[in-house]
Backbone as a chain_set.jsonl record, in Angstrom:
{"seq": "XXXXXXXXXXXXXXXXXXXXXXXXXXXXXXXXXXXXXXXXXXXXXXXXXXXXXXXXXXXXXXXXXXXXXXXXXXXXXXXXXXXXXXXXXX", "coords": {"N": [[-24.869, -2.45, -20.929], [-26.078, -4.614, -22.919], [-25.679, -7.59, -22.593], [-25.395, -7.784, -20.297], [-27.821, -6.885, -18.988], [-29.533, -8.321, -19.485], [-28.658, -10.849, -18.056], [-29.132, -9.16, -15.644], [-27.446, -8.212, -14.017], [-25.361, -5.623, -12.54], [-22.601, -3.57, -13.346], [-19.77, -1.596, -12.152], [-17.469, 0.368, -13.28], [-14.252, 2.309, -12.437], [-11.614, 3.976, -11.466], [-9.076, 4.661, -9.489], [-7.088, 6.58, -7.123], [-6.179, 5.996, -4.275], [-6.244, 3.353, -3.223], [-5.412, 1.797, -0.951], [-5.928, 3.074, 1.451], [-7.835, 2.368, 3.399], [-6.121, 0.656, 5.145], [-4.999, 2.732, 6.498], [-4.895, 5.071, 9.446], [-7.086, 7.656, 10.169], [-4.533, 10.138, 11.0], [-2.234, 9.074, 9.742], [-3.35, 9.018, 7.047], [-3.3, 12.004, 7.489], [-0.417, 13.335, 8.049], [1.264, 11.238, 7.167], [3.52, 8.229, 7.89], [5.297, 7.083, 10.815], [8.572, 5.412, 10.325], [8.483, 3.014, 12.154], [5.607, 2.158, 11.946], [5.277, 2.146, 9.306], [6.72, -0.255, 8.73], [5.399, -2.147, 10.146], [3.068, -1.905, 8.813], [3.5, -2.721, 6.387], [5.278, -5.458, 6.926], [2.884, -6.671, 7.977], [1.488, -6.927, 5.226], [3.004, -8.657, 4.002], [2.435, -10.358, 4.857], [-0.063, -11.454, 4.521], [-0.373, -11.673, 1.857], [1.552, -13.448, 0.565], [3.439, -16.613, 0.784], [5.684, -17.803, 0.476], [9.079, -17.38, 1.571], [8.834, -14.908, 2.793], [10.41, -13.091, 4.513], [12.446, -12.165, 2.627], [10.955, -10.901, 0.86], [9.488, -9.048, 2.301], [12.106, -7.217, 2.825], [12.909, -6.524, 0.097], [10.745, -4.847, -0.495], [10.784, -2.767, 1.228], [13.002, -2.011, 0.721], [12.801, -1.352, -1.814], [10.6, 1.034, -1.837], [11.387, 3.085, 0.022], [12.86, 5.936, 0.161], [16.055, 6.472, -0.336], [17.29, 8.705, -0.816], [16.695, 11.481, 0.252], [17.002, 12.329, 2.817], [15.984, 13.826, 4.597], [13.206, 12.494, 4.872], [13.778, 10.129, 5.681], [14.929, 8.476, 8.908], [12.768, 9.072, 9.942], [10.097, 10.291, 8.894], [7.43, 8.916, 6.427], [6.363, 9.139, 3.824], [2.736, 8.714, 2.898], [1.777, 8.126, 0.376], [3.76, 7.075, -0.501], [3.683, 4.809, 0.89], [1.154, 3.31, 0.685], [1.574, 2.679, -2.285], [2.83, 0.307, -2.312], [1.092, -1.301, -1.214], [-1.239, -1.406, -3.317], [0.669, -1.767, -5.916], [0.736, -4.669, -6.436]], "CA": [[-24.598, -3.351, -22.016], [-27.171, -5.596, -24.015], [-25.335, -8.902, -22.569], [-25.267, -7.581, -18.545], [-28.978, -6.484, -18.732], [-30.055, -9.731, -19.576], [-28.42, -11.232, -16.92], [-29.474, -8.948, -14.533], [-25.996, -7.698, -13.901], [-24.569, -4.361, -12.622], [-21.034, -3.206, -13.354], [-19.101, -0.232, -12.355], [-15.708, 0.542, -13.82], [-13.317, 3.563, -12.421], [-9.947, 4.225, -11.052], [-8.824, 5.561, -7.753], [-5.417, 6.626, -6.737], [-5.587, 5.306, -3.289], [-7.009, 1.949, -3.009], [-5.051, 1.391, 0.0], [-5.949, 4.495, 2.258], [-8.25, 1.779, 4.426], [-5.102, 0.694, 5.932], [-4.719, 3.81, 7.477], [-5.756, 5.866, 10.01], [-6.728, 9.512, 10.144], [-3.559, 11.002, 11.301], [-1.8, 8.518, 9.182], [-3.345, 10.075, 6.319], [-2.8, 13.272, 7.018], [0.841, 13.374, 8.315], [2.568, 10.098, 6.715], [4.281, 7.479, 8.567], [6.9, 6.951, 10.792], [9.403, 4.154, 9.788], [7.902, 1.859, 12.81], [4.395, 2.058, 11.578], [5.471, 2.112, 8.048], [7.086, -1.762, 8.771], [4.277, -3.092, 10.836], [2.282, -1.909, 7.683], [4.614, -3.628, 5.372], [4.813, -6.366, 7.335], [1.217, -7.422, 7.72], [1.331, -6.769, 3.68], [3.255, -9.757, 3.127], [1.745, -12.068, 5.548], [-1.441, -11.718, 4.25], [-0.467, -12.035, 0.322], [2.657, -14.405, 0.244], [3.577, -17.541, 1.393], [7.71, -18.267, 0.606], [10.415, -16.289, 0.886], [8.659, -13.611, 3.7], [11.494, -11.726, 5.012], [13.269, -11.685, 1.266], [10.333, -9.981, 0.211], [9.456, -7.709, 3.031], [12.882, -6.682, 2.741], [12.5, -5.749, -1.137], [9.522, -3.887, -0.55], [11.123, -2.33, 1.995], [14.562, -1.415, 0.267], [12.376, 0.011, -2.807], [10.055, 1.743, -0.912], [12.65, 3.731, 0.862], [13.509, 7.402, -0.477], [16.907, 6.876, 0.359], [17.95, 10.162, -1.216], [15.616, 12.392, 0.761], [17.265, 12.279, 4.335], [14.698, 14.269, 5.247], [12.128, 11.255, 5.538], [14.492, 8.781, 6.291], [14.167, 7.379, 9.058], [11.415, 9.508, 10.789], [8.518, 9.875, 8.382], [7.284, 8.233, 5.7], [5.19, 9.471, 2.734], [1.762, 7.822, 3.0], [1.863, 7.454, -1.041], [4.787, 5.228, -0.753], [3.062, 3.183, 1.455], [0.096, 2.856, -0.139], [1.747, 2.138, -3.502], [3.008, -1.288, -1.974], [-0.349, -2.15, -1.265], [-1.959, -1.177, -4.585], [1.068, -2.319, -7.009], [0.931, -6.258, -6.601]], "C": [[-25.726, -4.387, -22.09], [-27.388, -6.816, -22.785], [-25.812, -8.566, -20.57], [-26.875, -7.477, -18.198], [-29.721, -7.837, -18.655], [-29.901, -10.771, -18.48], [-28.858, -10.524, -15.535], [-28.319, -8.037, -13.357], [-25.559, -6.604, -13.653], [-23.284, -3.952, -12.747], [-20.481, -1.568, -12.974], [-17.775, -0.529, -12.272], [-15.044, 2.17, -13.231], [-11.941, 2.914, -11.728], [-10.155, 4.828, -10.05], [-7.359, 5.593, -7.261], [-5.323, 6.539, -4.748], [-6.873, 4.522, -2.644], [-6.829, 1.382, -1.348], [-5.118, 1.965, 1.287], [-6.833, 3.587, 3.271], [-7.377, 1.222, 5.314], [-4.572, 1.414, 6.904], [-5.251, 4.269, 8.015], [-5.759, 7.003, 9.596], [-5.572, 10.165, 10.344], [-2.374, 10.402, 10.402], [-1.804, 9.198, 7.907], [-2.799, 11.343, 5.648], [-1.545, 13.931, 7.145], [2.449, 12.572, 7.829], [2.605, 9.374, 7.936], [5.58, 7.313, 9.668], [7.157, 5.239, 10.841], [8.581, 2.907, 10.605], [6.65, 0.865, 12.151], [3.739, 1.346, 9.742], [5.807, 0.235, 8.014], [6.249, -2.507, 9.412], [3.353, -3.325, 9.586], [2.72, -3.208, 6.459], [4.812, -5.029, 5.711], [3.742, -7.717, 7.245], [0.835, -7.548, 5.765], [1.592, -8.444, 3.556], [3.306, -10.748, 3.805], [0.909, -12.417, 4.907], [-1.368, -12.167, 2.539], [0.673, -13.055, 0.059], [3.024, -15.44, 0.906], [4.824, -18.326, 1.577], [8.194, -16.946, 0.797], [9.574, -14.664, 1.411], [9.307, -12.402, 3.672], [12.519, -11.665, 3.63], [12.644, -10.01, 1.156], [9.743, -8.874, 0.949], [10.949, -6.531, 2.787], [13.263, -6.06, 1.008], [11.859, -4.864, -1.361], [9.999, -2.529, 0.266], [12.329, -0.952, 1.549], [13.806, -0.427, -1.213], [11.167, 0.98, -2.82], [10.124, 2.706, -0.23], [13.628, 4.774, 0.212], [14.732, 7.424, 0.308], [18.212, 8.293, -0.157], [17.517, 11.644, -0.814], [16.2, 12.138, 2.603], [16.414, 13.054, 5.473], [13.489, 13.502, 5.938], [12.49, 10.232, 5.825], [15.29, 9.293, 7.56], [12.786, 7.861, 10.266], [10.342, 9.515, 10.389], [8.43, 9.639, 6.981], [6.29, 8.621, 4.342], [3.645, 8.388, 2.666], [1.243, 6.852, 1.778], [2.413, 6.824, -1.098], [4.0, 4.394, 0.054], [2.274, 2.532, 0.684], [0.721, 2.47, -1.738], [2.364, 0.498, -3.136], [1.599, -1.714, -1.917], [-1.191, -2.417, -2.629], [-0.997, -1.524, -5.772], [1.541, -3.68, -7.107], [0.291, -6.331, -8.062]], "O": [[-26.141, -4.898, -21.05], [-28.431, -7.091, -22.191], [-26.53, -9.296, -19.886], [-27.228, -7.983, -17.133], [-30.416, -8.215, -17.713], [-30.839, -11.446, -18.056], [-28.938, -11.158, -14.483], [-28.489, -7.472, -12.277], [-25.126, -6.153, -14.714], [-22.787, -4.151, -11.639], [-20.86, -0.559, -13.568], [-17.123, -1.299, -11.567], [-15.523, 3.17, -13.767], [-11.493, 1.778, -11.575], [-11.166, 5.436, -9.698], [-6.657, 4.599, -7.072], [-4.393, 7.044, -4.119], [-7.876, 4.807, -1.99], [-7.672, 0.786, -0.677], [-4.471, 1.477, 2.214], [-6.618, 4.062, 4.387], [-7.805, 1.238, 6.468], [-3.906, 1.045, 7.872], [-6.421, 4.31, 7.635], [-4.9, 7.521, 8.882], [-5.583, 11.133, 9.584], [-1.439, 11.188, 10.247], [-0.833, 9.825, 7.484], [-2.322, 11.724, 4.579], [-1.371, 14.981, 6.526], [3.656, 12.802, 7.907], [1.931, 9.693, 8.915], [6.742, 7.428, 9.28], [6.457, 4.281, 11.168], [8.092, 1.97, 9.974], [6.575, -0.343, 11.924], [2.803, 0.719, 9.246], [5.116, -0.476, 7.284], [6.373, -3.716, 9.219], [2.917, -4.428, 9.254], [2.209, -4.222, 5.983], [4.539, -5.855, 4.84], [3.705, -8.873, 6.824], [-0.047, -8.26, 5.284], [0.776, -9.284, 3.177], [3.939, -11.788, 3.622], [0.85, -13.596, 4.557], [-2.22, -12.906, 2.045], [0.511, -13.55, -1.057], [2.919, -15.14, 2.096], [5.064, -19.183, 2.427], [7.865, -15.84, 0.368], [9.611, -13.614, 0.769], [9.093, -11.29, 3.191], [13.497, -10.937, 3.797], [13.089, -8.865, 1.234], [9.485, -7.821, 0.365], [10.838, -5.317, 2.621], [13.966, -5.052, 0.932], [12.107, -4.039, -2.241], [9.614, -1.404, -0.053], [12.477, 0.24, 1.818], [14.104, 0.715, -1.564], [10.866, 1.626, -3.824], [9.124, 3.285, 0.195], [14.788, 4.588, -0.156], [14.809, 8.075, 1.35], [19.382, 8.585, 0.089], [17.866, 12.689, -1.364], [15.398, 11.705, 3.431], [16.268, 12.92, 6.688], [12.957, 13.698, 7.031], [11.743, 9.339, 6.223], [16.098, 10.219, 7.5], [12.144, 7.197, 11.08], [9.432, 8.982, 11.023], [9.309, 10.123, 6.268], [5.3, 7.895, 4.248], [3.799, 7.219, 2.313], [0.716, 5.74, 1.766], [2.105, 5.765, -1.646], [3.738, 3.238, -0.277], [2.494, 1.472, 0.099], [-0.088, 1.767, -2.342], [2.176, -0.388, -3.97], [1.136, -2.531, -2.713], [-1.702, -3.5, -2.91], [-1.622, -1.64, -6.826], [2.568, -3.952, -7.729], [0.212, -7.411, -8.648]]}, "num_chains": 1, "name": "protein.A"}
């Protein structure tokens, strides 16, 4: 653009469907979560971005976060996409 050149300015614009995948490790990745790991994650989320009303909101994140119609991944492992969508939909 005209206005950026002038300034001197570089921009890049895209999308990425997991912003939050630095959070994780390798095996994390490639296996999911279990519940422990999943709340330490969650956790540290809403230390680092919030400042009232902690344990409300861990516990929101938490409760809609939480395929509780899938007894299958509750309460051993965790989809790594749900995690990562807490991180990436503030």
């Amino acid at each position: 653009m005209p206005v950026l050149e002038k300034r001197g300015l570089s921009v890049m614009f895209g999308v990425t469907e997991a912003d939050g995948f630095p959070q994780l490790n390798r095996e994390q990745i490639q296996e999911g979560l279990d519940v422990s790991a999943r709340n330490r994650l969650f956790r540290t989320y809403v230390r680092n971005v919030y400042h009232h009303h902690l344990q409300e909101i861990y516990l929101a994140i938490t409760k809609e976060y939480t395929d509780w119609g899938n007894p299958a991944q509750h309460p051993y492992v965790v989809s790594r996409i749900e995690a990562v969508e807490v991180l990436i939909d503030r």
